[in-house]
N, C-alpha and C positions, 0 to 999 in steps of 0.2 A: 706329570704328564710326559707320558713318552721317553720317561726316566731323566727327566730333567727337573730340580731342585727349582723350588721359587722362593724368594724370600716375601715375606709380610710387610710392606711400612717401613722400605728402605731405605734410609738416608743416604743422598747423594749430593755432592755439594753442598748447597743451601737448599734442597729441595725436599721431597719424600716421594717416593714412587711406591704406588700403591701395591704393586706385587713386581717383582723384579728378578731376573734369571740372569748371573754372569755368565755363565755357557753359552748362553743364546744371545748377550745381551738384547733384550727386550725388556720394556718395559709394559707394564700395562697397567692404565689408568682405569676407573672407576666412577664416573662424573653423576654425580647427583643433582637435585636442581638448580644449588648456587653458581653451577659453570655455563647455565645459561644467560647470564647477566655480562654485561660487558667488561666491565672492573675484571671479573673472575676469569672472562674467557681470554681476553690478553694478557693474564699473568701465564695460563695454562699456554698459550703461544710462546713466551717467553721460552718456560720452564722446556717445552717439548724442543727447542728450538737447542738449549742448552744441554740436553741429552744426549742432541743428535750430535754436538762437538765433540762428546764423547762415546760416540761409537754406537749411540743405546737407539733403537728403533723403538717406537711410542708407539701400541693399539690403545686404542681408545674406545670408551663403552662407556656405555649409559646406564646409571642405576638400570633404567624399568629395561634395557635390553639384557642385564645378568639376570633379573627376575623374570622377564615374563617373555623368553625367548632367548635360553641357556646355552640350547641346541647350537646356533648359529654362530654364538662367540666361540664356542668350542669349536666349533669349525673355524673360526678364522685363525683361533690360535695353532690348531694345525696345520692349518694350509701356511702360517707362517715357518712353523715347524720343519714342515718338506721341504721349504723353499729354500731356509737355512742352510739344511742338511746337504741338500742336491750343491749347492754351491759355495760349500767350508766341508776342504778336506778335514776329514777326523786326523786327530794324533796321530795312532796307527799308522793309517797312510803316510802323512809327513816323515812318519822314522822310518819306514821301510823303504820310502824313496830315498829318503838322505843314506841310509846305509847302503842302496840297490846302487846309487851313482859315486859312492864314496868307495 
């Protein structure tokens, strides 16, 4: 998406992230109906919580939202997309300014 690499079933820590991009770091989860049980939804508090020490911003999505209303995660993972972008210089730019003041 938007030329950006996702991995599958990443292991991080002690965790797994269901799709996950170092570039962007983002992760994005996947919640089926076991994370709406309590047990399940404070481990995913933990877990999302543990990510964010490392830099990694967590969307989160519901099975029946990647099934039956595609449309709208795709829109969110864009919108996180631009937001990224608009606000982390590319490479490029960092070298051309470190060469421009150097």
């Amino acid at each position: 998406m938007y030329g950006y690499d996702f991995d599958r079933q990443k292991p991080i820590d002690n965790y797994i992230l269901d799709f996950f991009c170092h570039d962007l770091m983002l992760g994005i989860e996947v919640d089926g109906y076991s994370h709406e049980f309590l047990e399940v939804y404070n481990k995913d508090v933990i877990k999302e919580a543990k990510m964010n020490e490392f830099g990694i911003t967590v969307l989160r999505f519901s099975d029946y939202q990647v099934m039956k209303d595609t449309e709208n995660v795709i829109r969110a993972v864009e919108q996180y997309i631009l937001e990224f972008e608009e606000h982390t210089p590319r490479e490029i730019e960092v070298r051309f300014i470190y060469l421009w003041i150097n």
